[in-house]
N, C-alpha and C positions, 0 to 999 in steps of 0.2 A: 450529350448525356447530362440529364438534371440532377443531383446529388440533394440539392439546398434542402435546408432546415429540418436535416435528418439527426440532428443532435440536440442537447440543451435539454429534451423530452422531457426527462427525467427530473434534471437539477431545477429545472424549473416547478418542482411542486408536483408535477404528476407521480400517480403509479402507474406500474406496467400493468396491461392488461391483466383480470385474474384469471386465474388458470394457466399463468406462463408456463409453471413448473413441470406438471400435467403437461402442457405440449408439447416442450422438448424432450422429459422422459420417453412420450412415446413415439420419438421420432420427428422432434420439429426441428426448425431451422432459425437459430436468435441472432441480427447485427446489431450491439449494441455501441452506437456511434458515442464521440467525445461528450462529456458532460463536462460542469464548471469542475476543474480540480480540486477545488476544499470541497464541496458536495463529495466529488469522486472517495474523498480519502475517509470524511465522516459519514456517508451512508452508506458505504460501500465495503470501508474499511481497504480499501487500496493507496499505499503510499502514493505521493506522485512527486516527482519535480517540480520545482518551483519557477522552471520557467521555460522557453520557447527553444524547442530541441530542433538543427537547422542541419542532422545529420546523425541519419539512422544507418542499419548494417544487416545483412539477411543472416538468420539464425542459420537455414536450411536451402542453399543455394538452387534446388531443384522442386518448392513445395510451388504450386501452382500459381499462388497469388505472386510470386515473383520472379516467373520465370522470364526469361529473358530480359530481364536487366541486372543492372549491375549496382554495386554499392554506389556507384558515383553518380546514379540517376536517383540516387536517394538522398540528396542532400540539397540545400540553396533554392528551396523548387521557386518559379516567377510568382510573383502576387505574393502578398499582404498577409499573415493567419489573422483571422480575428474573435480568437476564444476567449483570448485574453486583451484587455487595452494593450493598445500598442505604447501609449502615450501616458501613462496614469499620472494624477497629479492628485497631491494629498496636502490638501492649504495647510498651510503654520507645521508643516513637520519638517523639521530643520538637523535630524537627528542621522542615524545610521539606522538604514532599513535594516533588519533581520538578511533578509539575501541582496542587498545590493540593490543600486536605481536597475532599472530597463528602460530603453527609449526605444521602440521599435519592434516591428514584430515580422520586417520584411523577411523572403527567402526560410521561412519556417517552414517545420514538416511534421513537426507537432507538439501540440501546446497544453497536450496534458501528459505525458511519459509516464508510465506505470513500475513503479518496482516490481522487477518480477517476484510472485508468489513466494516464499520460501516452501508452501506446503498445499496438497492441493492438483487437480488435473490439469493445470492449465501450461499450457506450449506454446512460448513465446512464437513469432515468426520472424522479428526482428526487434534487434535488440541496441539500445546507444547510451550515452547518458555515462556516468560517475562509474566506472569499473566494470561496462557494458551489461550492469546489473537494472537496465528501466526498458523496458519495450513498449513501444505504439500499437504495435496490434497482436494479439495470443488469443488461444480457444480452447472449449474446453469440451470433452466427450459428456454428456450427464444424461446415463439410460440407453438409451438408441438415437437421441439425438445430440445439438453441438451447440454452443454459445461462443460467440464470436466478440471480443471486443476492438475497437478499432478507433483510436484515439490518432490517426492519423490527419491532418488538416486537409482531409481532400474536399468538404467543402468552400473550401477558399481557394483552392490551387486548379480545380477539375475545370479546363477551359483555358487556361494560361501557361500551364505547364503540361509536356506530353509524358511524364512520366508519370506524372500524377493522376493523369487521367487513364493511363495504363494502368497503374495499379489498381486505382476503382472500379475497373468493367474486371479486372481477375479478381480482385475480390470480391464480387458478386456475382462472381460464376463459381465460387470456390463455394460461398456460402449457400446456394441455390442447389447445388448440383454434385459436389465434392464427395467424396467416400466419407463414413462417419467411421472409426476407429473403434469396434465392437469393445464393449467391457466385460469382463469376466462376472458371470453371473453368482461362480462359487469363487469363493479367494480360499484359502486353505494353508496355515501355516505348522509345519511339523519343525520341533526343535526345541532348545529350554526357555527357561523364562526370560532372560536378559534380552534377546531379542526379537522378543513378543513384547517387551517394553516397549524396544525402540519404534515397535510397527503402529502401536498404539499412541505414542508421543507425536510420530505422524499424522499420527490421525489415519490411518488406512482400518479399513472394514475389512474383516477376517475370521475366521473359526480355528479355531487353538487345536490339532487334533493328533492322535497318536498316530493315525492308518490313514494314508489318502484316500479319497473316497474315490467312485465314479463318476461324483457330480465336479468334480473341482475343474475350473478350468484357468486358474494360476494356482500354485504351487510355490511357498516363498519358505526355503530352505534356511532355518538357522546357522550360526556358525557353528555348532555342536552336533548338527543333526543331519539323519543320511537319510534320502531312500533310495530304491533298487532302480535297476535298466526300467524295468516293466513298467515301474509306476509312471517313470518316465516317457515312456513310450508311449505307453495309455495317455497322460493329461498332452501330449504334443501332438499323438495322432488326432486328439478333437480338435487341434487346431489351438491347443491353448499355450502355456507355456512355464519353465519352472526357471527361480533365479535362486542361484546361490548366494547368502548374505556373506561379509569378510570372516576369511579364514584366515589361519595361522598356521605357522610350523611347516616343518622341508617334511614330515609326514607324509603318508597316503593321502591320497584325494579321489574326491570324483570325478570321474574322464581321467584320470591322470595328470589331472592339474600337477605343474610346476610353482611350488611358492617361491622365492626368492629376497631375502631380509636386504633393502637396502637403506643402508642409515641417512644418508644425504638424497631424502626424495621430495622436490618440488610440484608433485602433480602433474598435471599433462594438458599441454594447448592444443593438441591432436586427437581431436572428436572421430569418431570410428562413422563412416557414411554407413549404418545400421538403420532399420528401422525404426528398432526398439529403444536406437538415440538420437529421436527427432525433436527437438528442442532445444537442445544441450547446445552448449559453447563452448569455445575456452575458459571463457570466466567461470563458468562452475565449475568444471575441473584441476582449474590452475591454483597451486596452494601460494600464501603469501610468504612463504618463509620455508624453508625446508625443515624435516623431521622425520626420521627412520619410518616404516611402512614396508608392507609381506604385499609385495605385488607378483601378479601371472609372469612366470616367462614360458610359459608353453603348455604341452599335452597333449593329449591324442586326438586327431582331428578340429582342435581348439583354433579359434581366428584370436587373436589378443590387439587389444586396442588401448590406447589412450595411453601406453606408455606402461599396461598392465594392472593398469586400472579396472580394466577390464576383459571381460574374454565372450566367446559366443561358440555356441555350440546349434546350428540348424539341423534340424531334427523334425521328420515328418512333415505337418501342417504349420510348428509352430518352433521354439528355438528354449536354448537353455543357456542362461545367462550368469556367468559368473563376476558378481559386482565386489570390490575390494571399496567401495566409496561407504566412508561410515563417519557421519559427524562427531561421534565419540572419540574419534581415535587420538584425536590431536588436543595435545594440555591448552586449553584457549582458556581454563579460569588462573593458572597460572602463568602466563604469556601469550595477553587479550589481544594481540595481534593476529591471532588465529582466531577470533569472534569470525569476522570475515570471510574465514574461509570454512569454518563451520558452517556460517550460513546457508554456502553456498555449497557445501557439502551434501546439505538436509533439504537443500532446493534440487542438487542433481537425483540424490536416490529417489525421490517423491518423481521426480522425471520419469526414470526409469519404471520406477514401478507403474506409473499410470501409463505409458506408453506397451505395457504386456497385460493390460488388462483393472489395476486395482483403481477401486474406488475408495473416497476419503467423504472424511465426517465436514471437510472446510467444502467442499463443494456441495451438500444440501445446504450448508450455511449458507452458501453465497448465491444460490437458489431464492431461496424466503428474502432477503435481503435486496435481490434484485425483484421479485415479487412485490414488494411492499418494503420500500425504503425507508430507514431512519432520517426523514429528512431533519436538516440542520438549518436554525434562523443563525443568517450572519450577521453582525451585531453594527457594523460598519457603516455608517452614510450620517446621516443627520439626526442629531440630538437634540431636548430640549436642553438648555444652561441655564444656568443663576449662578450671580455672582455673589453671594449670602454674608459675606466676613469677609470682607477685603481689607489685606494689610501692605502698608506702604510699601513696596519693595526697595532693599536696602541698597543704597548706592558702594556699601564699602561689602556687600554679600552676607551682612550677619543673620544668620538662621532665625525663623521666627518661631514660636512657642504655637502650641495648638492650642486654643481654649477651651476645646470641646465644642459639641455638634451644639450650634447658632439656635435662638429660638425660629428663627425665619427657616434654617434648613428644617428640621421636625417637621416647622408647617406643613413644607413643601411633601416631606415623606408620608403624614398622614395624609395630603389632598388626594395621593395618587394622581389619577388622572386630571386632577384637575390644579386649581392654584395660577396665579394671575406673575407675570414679569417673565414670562419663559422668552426665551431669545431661541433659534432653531443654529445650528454651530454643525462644523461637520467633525467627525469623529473617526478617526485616530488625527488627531492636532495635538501641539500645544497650546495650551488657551491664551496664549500674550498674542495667539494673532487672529483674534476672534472681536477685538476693538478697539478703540482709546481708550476707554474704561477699563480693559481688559490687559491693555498693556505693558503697563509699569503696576500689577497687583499680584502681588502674592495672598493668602491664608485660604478661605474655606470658598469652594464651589460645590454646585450642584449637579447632576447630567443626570437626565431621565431619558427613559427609553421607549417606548410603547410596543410591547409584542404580541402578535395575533397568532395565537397557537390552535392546533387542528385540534379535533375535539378530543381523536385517537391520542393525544399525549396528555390527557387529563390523569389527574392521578401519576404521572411514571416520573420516576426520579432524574434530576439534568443537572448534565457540567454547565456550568456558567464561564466563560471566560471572556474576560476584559483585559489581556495581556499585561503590559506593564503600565501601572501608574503613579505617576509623581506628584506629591512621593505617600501620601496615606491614605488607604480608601475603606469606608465606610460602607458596606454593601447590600442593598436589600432588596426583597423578590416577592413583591404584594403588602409589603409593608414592612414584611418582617427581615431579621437580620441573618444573611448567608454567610457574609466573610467578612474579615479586616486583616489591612496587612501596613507594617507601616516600612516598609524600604522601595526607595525609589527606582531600583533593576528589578526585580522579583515579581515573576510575573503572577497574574491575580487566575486563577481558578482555584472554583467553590462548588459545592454541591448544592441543589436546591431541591431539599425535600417533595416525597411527590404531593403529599397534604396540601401545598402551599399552590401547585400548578393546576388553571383550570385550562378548559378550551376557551377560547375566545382572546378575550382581553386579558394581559398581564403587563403589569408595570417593575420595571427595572430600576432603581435607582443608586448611584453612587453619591457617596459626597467625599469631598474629593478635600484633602489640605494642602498644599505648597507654603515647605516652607521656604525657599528661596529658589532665586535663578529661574529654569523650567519648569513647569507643571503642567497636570493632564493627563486625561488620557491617550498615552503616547504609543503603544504598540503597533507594529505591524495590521494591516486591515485582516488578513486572515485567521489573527490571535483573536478574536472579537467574534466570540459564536454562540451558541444555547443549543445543546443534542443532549438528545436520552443518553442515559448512561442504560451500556447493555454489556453482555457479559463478553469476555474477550471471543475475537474471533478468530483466534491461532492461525494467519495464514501469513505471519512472519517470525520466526525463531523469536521466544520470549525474552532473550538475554538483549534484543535492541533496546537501546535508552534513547527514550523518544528528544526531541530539544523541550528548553523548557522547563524540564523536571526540577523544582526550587530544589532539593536534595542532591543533584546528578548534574546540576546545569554544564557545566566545566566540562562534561564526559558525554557529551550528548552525543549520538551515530551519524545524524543527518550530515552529508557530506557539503551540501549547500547550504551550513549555516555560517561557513566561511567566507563566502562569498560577499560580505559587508567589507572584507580588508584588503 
């Protein structure tokens, strides 16, 4: 079985054919294999890990592409991944990487791991990583057809491992042949405003309405709001289905739901084998802390799951679902250790709901986006340098004074492309191991960069980022000046007007001061990019603080920026 060189497609500068979108709507069939992970994260806008996951776990122990095996066939697989260097070496950086060395990339199973969605149709199939919140491969329903992604390493592994090679002929019988999961053509939501917020926060597509129609084929019940047996009956006999959003009170209910106020509720690691809860985990239903909460203990003809998180009502064609899961409910701006489980809160109902039919605004996004990527120039590998104002570096470490930008640096910034002594240096380094000259000098450098931009990002406005440099950087983009920053931690992103960006040829230049000890451009290689800036793409809870943030830095989410200690 030949798998090779069914990835990279992408990250490598291509677009996807045109008229993806158009094909899956009406019914195509999308594998979109691993791409480079920072491509993944800024074209894509999918988090990913930062490094070689050597042990994943089945979301759904009975969906096709994993049957018959076991968690333990998914781990250690034989052979080498190679999406990422196994080996990387980054001359003169003598520092603390952002996540830690890596030496190695044996027994991997894969080397890009995707946070799962917080919002969104997409259905993990397995899941591993930092609070078993990253999956390798998830899909997603969009129209009558399915997008599949699959960041698993089975080009490296298919042939030297038999699990691996298993799971590539099921996943390509899954994607080939599989049922597509029908979507609701009418969404339909009856109830007050507050929870027509929360559907719209989601991003779920819906019509606000007093009377269910005949066209509806989901039915998404507020916490305030009733309809009758019939209507009932009507949207389940087409085969569709209705969910109750969280209710309150030992009151009446519908079916005769049972509420039950319990004060010390932890959520629930016991996923209900439903269809309607195919995706789901413990990790999204298990809370991090306990906190009062009105969950199911029963009803009339009622199945209750998850510890009464949930409940199910089959019904005709289709099923009626009472979900207690609401990312509001729990105080996470007043004790942020519930961020976490809100998240995951707002990634199960977005589950649920896309698992009975609802469609969301993040999945046309992620449509056009895999359509026609944002691609991202990484800014990493080889620089021009100048060493423009060299000052003695000091044997007892006293700070050197800046004199201001050198007549020689100016030159250099008006030459642009051109200008005579460039030396070619690799970048993220510090510059003391770029030569003897280079060595023992501290004050003013130079680092240019030459970027070939497509023509499509003419005119559009771009982050710039140069991660951290030491310690004061001077920043320019065709001549003119983007940023300055003078602390040697504080990482450098600047905005570069679109006026300033043509197609073709663009010149980058920093100038760069030390005043003692290290200098340079010293950041991680993945801190080192040039992407459009585009408007957010909500398919992770807004309250994440990204790492990085000069304002936030201390408070950043990323769980793998510890991983340096």
């Amino acid at each position: 079985m030949c798998i090779r060189d069914r990835r990279r497609a992408l990250s490598r500068g291509s677009d996807a054919p045109r008229g993806l979108r158009e094909f899956v709507r009406w019914g195509g069939r999308v594998l979109v294999c691993a791409q480079d992970p920072e491509w993944t994260a800024f074209a894509l806008g999918l988090r990913t890990a930062p490094h070689v996951s050597r042990r994943v776990y089945r979301v759904n122990k009975g969906h096709a592409v994993v049957k018959g095996l076991e968690d333990e066939d998914l781990r250690d697989w034989r052979g080498e991944s190679k999406l990422r260097p196994g080996y990387p070496v980054y001359p003169g950086f003598d520092g603390y990487f952002t996540y830690g060395w890596r030496w190695g990339n044996r027994g991997g199973v894969s080397s890009c791991p995707i946070e799962k969605p917080h919002r969104g149709s997409w259905r993990p199939l397995l899941e591993g990583e930092f609070d078993l919140a990253y999956t390798p491969l998830m899909e997603m329903e969009y129209g009558k057809g399915r997008v599949t992604i699959c960041t698993l390493d089975l080009e490296d592994h298919v042939g030297e491992d038999p699990a691996a090679e298993r799971v590539a002929k099921q996943l390509l019988g899954h994607v080939m042949r599989g049922s597509v999961r029908r979507k609701a053509r009418r969404v339909e939501y009856v109830g007050g405003g507050r929870d027509a917020e929360l559907l719209r926060g989601l991003g779920v597509v819906f019509k606000h309405v007093e009377r269910v129609s005949g066209l509806a084929e989901l039915v998404v019940v507020g916490g305030d709001g009733m309809i009758c047996g019939e209507v009932e009956r009507g949207v389940t006999g087409r085969g569709g289905h209705v969910i109750y959003l969280r209710r309150e009170g030992s009151g009446a209910q519908p079916h005769g739901v049972v509420l039950e106020w319990v004060g010390e509720f932890s959520g629930s690691l016991k996923v209900p084998e439903w269809e309607e809860c195919a995706g789901l985990s413990g990790s999204d239903l298990r809370w991090r802390s306990t906190h009062g909460a009105w969950v199911i203990r029963g009803g009339g003809g009622i199945e209750v799951g998850a510890d009464g998180l949930l409940g199910r009502v089959k019904q005709g064609r289709g099923s009626i679902i009472f979900c207690q899961v609401d990312p509001r409910w729990l105080p996470a701006e007043e004790k942020t250790y519930f961020r976490f489980t809100r998240w995951r809160q707002t990634r199960a109902l977005c589950q649920l709901l896309a698992n009975v039919g609802a469609t969301f605004v993040q999945d046309e996004r992620f449509m056009r986006l895999l359509e026609r990527p944002d691609h991202s120039v990484m800014l990493a590998g080889l620089w021009d340098v100048q060493l423009t104002d060299p000052q003695v570096e000091s044997a007892r470490r006293e700070w050197r004074s800046d004199r201001g930008i050198s007549r020689r640096a100016r030159e250099l910034i008006e030459a642009g492309v051109g200008g005579e002594g460039w030396e070619q240096k690799g970048v993220p380094a510090y510059m003391e191991s770029y030569g003897p000259h280079w060595a023992s000098a501290d004050g003013e450098a130079v680092f240019r960069k030459i970027v070939v931009l497509p023509e499509r990002m003419r005119g559009r406005t771009l982050e710039l980022s140069i991660g951290r440099a030491d310690q004061k950087d001077t920043t320019f983009f065709n001549g003119r000046k983007v940023g300055e920053t003078d602390d040697w931690y504080k990482p450098r992103r600047y905005r570069v007007p679109g006026e300033l960006v043509v197609g073709g040829t663009n010149v980058l230049i920093v100038r760069l001061f030390d005043a003692g000890i290290h200098g340079g451009l010293c950041s991680s290689p993945e801190k080192l990019y040039l992407r459009p800036v585009r408007v957010p793409d909500r398919f992770y809870h807004e309250d994440y603080l990204p790492d990085y943030t000069p304002q936030e830095f201390e408070l950043g989410d990323n769980p793998y920026r510890y991983y340096r200690w």
